[in-house]
PATI-946808 format. One line per 5 residues: their letters; for each residue x, y, z of N, C-alpha, C, O, CB. Coordinates in pm, 1 decimal. Last residue first. Glycine has a CB too. Example, Ala and Ser with C-alpha at 12.3 -4.5 7.8 and 13.67 -1.06 7.14 Angstrom:
2
SA> 1285.0/-225.0/708.0/1367.0/-106.0/714.0/1290.0/3.0/787.0/1340.9/113.8/803.9/1408.4/-59.8/572.5  1319.0/-569.0/780.0/1230.0/-450.0/780.0/1320.0/-330.0/780.0/1423.6/-331.9/846.5/1130.8/-447.3/904.6
//
This chain:
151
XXXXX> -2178.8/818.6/-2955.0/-2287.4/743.4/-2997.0/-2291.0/877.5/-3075.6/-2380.6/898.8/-3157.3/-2414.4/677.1/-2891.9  -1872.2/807.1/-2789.8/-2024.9/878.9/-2725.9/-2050.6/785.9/-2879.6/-1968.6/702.6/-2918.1/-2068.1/1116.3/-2700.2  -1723.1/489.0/-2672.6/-1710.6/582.9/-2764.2/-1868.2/680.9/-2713.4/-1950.8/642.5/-2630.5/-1698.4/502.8/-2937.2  -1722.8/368.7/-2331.9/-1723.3/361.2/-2498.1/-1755.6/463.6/-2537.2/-1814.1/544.3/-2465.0/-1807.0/270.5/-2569.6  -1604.2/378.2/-2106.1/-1496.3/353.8/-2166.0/-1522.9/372.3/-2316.0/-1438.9/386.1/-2404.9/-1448.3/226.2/-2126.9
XXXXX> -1795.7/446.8/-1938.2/-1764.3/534.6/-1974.9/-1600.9/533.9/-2055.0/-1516.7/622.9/-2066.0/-1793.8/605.2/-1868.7  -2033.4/265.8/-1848.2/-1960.5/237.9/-1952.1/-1907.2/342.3/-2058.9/-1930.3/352.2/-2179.4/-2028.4/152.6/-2006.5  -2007.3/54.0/-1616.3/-1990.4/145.7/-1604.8/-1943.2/189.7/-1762.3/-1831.6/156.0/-1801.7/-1919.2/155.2/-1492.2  -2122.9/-232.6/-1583.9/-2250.3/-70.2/-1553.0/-2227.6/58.7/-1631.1/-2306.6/137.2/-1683.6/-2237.7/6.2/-1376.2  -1899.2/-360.1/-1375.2/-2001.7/-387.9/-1461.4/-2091.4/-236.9/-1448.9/-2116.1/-163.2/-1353.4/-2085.3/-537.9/-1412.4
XXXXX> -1577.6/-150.6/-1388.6/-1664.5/-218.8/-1327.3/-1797.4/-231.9/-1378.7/-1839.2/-129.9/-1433.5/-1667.2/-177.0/-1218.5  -1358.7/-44.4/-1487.8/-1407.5/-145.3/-1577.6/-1511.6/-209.4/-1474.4/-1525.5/-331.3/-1483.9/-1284.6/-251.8/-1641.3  -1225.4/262.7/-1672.0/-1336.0/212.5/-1597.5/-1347.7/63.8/-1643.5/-1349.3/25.8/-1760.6/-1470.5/299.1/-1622.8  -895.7/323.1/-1668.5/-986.7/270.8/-1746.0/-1085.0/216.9/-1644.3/-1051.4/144.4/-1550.7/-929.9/171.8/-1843.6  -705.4/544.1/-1686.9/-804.3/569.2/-1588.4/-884.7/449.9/-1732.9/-915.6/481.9/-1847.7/-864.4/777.5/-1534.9
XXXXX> -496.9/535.0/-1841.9/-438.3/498.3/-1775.2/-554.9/521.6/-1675.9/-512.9/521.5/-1560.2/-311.8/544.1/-1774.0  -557.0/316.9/-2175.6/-573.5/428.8/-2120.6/-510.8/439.1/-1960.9/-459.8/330.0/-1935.7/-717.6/451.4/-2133.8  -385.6/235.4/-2486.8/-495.3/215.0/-2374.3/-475.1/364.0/-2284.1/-413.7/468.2/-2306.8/-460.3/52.0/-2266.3  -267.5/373.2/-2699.9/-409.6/367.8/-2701.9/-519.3/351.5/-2602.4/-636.0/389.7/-2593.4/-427.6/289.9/-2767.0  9.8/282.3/-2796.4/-94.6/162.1/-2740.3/-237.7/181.3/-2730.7/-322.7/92.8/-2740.3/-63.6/124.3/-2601.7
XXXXX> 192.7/469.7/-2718.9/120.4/457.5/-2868.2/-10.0/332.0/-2858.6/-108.3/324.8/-2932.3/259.7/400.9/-3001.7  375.7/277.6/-2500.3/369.5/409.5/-2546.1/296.3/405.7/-2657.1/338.2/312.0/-2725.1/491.8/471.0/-2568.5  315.1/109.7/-2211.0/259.0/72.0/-2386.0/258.1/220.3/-2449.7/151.5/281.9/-2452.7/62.4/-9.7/-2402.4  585.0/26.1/-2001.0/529.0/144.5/-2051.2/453.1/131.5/-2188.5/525.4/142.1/-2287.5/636.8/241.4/-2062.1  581.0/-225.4/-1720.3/590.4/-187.1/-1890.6/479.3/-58.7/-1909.4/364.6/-39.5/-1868.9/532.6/-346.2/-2009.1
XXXXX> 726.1/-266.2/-1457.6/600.0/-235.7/-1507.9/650.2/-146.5/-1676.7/720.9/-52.8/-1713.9/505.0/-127.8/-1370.6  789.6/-631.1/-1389.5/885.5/-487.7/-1456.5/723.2/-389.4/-1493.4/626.1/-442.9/-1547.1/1020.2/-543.6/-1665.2  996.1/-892.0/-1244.5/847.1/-822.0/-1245.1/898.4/-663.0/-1296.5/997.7/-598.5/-1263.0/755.0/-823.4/-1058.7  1054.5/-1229.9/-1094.8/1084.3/-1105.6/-1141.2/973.6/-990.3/-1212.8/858.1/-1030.5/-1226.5/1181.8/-1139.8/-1229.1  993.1/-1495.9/-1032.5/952.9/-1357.6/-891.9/1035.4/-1219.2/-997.9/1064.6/-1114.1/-940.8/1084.3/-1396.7/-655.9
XXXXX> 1003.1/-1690.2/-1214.5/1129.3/-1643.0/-1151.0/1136.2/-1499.8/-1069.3/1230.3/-1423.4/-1047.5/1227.7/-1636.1/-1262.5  736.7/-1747.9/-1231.0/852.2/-1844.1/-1200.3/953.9/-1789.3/-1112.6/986.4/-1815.8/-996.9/921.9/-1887.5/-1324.1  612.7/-1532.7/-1260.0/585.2/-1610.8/-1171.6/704.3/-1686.1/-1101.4/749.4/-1690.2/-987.0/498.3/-1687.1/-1225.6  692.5/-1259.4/-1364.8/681.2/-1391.2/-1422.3/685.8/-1420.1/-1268.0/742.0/-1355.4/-1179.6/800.6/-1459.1/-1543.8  463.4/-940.7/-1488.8/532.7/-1063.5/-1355.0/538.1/-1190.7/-1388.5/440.5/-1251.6/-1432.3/445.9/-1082.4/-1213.5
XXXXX> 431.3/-617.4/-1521.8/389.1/-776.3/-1606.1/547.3/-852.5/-1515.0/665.8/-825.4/-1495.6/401.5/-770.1/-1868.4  208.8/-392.6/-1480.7/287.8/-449.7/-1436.8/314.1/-599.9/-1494.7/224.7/-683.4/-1508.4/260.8/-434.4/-1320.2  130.5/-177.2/-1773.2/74.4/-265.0/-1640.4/205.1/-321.6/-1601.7/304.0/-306.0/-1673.3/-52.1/-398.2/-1671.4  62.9/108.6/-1843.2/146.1/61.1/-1785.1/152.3/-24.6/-1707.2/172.9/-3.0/-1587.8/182.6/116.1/-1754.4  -238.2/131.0/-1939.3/-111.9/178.4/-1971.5/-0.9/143.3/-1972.1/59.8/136.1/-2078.9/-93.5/244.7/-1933.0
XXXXX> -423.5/88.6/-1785.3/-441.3/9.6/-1869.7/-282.8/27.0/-1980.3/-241.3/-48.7/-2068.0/-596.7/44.7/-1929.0  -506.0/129.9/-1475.1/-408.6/160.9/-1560.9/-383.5/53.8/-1651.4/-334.0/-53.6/-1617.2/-296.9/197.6/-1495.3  -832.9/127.2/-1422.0/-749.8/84.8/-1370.3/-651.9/126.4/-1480.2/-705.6/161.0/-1585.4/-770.2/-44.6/-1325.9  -1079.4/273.4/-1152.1/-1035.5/219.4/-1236.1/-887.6/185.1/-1251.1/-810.4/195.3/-1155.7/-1078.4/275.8/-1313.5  -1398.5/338.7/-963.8/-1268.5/242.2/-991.0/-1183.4/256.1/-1107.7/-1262.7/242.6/-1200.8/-1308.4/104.9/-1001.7
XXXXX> -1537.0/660.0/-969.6/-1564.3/539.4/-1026.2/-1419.6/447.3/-1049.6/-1340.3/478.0/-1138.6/-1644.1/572.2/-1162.1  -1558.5/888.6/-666.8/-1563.1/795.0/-801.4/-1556.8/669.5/-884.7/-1583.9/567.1/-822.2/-1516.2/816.9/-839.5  -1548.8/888.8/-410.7/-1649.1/957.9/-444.3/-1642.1/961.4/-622.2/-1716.7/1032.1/-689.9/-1638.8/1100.6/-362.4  -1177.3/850.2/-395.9/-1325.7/865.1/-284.7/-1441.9/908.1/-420.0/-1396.0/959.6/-522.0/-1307.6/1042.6/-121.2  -1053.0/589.3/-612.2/-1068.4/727.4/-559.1/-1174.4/729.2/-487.2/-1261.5/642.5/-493.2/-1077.2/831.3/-652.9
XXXXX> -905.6/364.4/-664.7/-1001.9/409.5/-555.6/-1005.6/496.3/-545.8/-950.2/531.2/-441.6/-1002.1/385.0/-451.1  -684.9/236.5/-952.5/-734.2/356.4/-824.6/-862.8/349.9/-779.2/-945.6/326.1/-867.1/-729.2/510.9/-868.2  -504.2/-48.8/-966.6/-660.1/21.6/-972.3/-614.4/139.0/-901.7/-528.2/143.7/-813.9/-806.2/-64.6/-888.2  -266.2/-158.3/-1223.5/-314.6/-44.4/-1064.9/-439.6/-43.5/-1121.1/-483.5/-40.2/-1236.1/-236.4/151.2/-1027.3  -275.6/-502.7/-1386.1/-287.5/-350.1/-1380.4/-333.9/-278.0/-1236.4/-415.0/-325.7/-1157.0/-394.7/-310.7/-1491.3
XXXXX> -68.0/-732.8/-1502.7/-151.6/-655.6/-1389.7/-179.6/-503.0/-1365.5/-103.0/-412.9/-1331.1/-94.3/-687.7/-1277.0  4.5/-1020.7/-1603.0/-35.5/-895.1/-1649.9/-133.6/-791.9/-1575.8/-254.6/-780.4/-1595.2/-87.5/-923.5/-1764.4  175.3/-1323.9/-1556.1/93.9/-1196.4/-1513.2/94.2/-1084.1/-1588.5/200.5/-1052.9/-1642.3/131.5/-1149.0/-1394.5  357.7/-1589.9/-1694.1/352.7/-1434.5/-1690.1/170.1/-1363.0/-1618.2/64.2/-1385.7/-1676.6/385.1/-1382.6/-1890.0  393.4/-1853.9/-1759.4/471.6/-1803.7/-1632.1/428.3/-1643.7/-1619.1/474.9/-1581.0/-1524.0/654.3/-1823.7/-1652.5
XXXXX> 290.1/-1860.2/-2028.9/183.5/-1909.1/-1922.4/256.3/-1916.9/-1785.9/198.9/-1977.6/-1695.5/117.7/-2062.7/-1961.4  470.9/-1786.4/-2209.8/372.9/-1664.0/-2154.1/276.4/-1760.0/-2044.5/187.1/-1701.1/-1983.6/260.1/-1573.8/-2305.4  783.7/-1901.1/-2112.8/662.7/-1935.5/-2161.5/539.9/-1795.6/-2121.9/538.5/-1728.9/-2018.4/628.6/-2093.3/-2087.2  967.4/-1774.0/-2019.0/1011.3/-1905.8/-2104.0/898.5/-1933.6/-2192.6/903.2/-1975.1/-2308.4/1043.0/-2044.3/-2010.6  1177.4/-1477.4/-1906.3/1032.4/-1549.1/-1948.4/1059.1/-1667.7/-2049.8/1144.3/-1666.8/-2138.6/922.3/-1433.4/-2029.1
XXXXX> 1319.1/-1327.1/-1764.5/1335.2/-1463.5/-1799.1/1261.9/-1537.4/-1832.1/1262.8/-1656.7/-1801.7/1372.7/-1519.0/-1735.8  1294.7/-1041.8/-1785.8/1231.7/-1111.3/-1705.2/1233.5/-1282.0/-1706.7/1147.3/-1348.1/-1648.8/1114.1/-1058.8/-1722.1  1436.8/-976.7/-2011.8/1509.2/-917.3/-1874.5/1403.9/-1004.0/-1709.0/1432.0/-1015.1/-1589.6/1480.5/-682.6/-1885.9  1355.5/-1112.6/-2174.9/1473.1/-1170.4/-2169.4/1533.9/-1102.6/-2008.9/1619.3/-1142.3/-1929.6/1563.2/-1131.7/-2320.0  1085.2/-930.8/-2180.9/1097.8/-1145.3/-2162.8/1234.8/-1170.4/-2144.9/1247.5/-1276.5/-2083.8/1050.5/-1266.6/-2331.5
XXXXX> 1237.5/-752.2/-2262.5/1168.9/-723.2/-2175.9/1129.0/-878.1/-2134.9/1169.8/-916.1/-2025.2/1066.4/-619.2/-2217.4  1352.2/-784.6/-2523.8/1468.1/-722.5/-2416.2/1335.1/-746.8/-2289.1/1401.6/-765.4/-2187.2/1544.6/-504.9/-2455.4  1112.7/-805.3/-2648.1/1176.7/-931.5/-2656.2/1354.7/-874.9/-2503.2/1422.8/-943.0/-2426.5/1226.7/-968.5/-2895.5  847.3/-658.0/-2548.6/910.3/-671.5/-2596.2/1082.1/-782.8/-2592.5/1129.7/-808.4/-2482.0/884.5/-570.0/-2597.7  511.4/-814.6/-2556.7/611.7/-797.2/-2423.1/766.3/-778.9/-2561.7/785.9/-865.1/-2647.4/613.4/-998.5/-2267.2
XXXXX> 235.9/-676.9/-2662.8/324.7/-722.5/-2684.8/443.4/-701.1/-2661.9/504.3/-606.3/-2711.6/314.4/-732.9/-2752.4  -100.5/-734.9/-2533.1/49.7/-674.2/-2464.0/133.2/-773.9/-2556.4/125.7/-896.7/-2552.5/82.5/-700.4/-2257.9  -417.8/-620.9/-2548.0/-302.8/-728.1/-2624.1/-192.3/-655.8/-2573.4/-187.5/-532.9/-2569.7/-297.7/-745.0/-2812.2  -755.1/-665.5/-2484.1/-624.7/-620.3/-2390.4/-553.3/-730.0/-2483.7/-581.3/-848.1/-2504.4/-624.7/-645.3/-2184.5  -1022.5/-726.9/-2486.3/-970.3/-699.6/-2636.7/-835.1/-674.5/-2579.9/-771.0/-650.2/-2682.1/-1044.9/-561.9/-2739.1
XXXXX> -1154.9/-744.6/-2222.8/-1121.1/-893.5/-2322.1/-1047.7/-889.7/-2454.0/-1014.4/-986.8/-2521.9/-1258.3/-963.7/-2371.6  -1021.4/-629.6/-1960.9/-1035.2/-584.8/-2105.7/-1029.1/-683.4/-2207.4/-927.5/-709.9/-2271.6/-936.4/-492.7/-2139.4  -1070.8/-740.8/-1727.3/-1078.2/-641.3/-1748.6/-1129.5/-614.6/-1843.0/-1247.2/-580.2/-1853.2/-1003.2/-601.4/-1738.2  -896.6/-972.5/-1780.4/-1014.4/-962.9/-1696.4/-1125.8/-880.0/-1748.9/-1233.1/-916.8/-1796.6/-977.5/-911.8/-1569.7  -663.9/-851.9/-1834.8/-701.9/-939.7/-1953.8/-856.4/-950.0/-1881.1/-943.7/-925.5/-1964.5/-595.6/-1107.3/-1983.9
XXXXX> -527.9/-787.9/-1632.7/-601.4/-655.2/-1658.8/-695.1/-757.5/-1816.1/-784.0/-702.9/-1881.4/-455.4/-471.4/-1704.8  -591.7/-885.7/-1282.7/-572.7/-899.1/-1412.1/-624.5/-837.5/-1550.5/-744.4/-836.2/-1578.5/-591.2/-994.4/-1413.7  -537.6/-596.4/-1061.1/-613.1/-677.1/-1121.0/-595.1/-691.0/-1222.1/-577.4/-595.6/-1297.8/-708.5/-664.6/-1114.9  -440.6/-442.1/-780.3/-408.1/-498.1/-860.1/-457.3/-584.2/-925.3/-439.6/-692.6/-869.8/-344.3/-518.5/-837.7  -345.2/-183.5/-524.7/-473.6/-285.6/-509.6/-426.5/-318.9/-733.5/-390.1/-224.7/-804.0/-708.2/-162.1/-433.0
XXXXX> -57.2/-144.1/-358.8/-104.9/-117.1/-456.0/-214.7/-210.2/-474.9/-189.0/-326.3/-443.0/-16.9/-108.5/-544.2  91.7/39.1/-85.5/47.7/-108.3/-127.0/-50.4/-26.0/-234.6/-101.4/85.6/-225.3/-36.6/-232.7/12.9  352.6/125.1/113.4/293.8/144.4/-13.0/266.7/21.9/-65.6/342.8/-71.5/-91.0/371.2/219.8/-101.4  438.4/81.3/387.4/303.4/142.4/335.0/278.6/194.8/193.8/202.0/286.4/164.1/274.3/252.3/414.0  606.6/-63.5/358.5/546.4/-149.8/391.6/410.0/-52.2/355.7/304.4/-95.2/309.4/586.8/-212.6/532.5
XXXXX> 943.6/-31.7/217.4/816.9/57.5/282.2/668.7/26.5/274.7/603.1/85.7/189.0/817.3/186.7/223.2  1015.1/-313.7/169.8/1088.1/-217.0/238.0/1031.2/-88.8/257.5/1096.9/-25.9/340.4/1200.3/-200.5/179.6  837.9/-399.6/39.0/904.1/-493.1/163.7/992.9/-399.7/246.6/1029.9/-413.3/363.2/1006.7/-629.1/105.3  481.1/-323.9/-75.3/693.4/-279.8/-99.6/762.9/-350.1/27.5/697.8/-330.9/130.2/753.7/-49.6/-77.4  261.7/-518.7/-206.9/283.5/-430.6/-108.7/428.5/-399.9/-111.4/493.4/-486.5/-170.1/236.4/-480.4/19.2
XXXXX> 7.0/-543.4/-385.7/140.1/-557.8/-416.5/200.7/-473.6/-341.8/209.2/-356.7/-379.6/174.0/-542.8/-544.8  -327.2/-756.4/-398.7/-221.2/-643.8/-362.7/-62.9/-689.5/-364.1/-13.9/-801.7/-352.1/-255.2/-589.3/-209.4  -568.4/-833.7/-670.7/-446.0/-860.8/-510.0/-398.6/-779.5/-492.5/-414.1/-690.9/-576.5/-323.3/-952.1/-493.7  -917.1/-917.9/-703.0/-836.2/-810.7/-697.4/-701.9/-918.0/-615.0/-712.4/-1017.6/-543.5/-917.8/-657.2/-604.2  -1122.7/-1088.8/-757.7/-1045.9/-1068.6/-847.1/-913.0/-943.1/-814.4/-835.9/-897.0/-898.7/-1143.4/-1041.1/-956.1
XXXXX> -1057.1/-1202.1/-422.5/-1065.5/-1219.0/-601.6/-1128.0/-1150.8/-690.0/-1245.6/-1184.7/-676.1/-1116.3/-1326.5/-646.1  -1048.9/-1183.6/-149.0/-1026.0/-1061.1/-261.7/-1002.6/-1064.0/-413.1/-956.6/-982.8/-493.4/-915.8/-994.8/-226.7  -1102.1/-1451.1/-61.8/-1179.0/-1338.5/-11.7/-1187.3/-1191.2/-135.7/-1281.5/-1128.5/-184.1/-1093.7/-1296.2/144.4  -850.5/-1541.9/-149.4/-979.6/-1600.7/-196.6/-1095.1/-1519.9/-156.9/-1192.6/-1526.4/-231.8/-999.2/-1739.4/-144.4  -556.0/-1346.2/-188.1/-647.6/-1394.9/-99.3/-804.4/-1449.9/-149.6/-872.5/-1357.7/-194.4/-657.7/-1284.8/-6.5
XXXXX> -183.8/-1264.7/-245.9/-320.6/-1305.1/-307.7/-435.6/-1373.8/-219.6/-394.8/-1479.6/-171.6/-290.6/-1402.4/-418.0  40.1/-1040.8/-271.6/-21.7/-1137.3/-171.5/-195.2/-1082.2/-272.3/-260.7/-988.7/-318.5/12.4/-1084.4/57.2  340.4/-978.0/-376.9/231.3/-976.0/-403.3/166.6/-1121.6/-307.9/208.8/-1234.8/-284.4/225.5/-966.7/-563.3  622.2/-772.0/-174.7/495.3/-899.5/-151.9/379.0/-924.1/-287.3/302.6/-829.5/-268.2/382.1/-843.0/2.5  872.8/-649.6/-335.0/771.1/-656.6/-300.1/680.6/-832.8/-233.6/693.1/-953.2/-255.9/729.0/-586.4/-416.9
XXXXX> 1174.8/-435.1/-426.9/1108.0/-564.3/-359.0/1006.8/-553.4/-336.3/984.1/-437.4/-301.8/1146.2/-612.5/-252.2  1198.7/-175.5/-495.5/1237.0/-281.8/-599.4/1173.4/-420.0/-506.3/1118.9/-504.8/-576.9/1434.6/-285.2/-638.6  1170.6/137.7/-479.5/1110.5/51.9/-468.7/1101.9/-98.8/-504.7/993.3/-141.5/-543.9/1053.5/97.8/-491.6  1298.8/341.4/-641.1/1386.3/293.5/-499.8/1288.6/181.2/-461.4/1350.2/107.4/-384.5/1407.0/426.9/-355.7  1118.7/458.3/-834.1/1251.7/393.2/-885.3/1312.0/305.9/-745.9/1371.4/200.2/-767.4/1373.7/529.5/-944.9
XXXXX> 861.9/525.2/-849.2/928.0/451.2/-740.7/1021.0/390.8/-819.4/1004.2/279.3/-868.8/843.1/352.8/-653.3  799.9/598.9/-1098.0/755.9/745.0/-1035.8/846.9/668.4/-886.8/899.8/751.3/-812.7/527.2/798.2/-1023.1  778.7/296.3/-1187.4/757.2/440.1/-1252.1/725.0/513.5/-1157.3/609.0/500.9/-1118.1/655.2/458.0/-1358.0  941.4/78.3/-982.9/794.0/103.1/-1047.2/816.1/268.6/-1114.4/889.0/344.9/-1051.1/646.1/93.8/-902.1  1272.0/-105.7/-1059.0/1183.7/19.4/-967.1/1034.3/11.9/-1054.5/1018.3/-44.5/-1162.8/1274.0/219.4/-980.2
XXXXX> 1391.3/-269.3/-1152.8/1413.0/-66.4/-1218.3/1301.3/-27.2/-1133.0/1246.2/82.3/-1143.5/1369.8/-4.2/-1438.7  1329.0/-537.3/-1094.3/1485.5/-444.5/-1082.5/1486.7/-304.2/-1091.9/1573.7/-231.6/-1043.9/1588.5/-476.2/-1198.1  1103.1/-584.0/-908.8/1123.2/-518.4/-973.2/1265.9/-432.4/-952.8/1307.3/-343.0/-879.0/1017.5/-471.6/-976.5  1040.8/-895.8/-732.8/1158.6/-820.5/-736.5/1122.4/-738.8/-862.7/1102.6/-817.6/-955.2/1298.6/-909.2/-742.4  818.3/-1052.5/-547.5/869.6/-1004.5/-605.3/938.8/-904.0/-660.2/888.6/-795.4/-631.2/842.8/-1024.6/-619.0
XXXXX> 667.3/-1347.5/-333.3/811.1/-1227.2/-354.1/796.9/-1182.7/-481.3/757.3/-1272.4/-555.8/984.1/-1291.2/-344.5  350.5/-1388.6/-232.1/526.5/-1402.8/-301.3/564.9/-1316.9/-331.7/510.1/-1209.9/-358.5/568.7/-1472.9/-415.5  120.3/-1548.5/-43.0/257.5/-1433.0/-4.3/359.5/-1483.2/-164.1/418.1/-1589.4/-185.3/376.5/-1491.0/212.9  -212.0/-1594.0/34.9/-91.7/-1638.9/-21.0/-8.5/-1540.3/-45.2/-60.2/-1431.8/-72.1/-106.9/-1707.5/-130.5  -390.4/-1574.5/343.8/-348.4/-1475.5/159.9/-217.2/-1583.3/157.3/-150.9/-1632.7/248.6/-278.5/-1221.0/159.1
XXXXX> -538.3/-1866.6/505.6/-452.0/-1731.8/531.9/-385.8/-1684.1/388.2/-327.5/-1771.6/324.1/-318.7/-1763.4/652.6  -852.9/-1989.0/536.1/-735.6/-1960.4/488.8/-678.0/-1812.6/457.1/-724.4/-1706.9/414.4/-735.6/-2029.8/387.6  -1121.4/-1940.6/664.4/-1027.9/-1952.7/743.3/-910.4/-1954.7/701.0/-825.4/-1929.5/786.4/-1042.4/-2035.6/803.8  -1380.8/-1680.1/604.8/-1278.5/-1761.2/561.6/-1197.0/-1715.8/721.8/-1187.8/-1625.8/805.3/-1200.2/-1715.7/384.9  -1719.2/-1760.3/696.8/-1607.5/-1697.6/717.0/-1432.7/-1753.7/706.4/-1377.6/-1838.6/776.4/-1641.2/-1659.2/834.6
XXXXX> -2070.2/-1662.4/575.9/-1924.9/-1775.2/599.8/-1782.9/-1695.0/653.2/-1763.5/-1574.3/639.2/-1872.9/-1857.4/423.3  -2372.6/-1719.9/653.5/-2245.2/-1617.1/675.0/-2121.2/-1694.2/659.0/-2085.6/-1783.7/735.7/-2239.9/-1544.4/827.4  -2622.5/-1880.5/682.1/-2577.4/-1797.2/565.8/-2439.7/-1690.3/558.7/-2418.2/-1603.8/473.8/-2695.3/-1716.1/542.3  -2679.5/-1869.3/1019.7/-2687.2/-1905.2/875.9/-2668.1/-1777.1/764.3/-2686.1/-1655.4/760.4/-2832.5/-1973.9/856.3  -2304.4/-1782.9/1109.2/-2455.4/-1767.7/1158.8/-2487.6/-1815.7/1024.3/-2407.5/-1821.2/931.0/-2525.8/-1605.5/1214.6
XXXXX> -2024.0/-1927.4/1064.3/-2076.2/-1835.5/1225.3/-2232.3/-1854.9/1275.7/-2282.1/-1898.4/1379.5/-2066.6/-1641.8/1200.0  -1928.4/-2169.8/875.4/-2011.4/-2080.7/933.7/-2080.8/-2042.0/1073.6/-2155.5/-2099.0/1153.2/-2080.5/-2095.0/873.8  -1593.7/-2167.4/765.4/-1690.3/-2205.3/861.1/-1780.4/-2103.1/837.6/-1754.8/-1989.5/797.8/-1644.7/-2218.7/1005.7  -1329.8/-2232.5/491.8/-1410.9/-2148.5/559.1/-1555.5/-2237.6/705.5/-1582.7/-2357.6/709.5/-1485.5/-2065.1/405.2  -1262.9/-2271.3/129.2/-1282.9/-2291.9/216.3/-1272.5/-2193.3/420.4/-1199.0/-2096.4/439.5/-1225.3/-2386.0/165.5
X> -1505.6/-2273.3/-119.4/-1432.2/-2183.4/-32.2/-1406.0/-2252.4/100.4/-1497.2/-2288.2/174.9/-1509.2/-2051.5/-11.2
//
């Protein structure tokens, strides 16, 4: 990491979040008017980033690889959907899912509709997995393991 230390054992980053553009042509679900964004990434906030709107600066979304998440997670990007995102290779692509924070509950994240982002070409579409199964409140923090079946 890089960074200084203040006091022993305290570090404190000195590199500044990484910034990129990206463009959702159709808008996010429920934000159709929302089409530009920052995703900004920071070594401090790994595993999480945010995806902030360029044009209403206060809607920022906290965002995590959802393959992270869910080691069994399969997205099959439909072929109008790589072609609308210019995808060449799946190793230009992101797969990102919303967390919610709720006060006084347990993290989770939309396993539903993730956002899937090619890198390359800053384009970015949040895909609907209709029949898919996943869920759109998926717990995934260590502990929590109100994702499995009761017993």
């Amino acid at each position: 990491m890089a960074g200084r230390t203040d006091a022993p054992g305290q570090a404190v980053a000195t590199s500044e979040p990484s910034r990129s553009r990206v463009r959702f042509p159709e808008g996010l679900i429920g934000l159709p008017e929302l089409i530009d964004f920052a995703l900004i990434d920071h070594e401090l906030s790994q595993p999480l980033r945010l995806l902030q709107s360029l044009t209403s600066p206060r809607f920022v979304f906290v965002l995590i690889n959802a393959f992270s998440i869910c080691p069994d997670y399969a997205l099959e990007l439909p072929d109008e959907d790589a072609a609308a995102l210019q995808v060449c290779s799946a190793a230009d692509v992101l797969v990102l899912a919303v967390v919610s924070l709720p006060e006084g509950e347990a993290a989770t994240a939309n396993l539903l509709s993730p956002l899937v982002i090619n890198v390359r070409s800053g384009l970015g579409k949040q895909v609907l997995l209709a029949g898919s199964g996943y869920p759109i409140h998926y717990r995934f923090l260590k502990g929590d393991n109100a994702n499995e079946a009761p017993a």
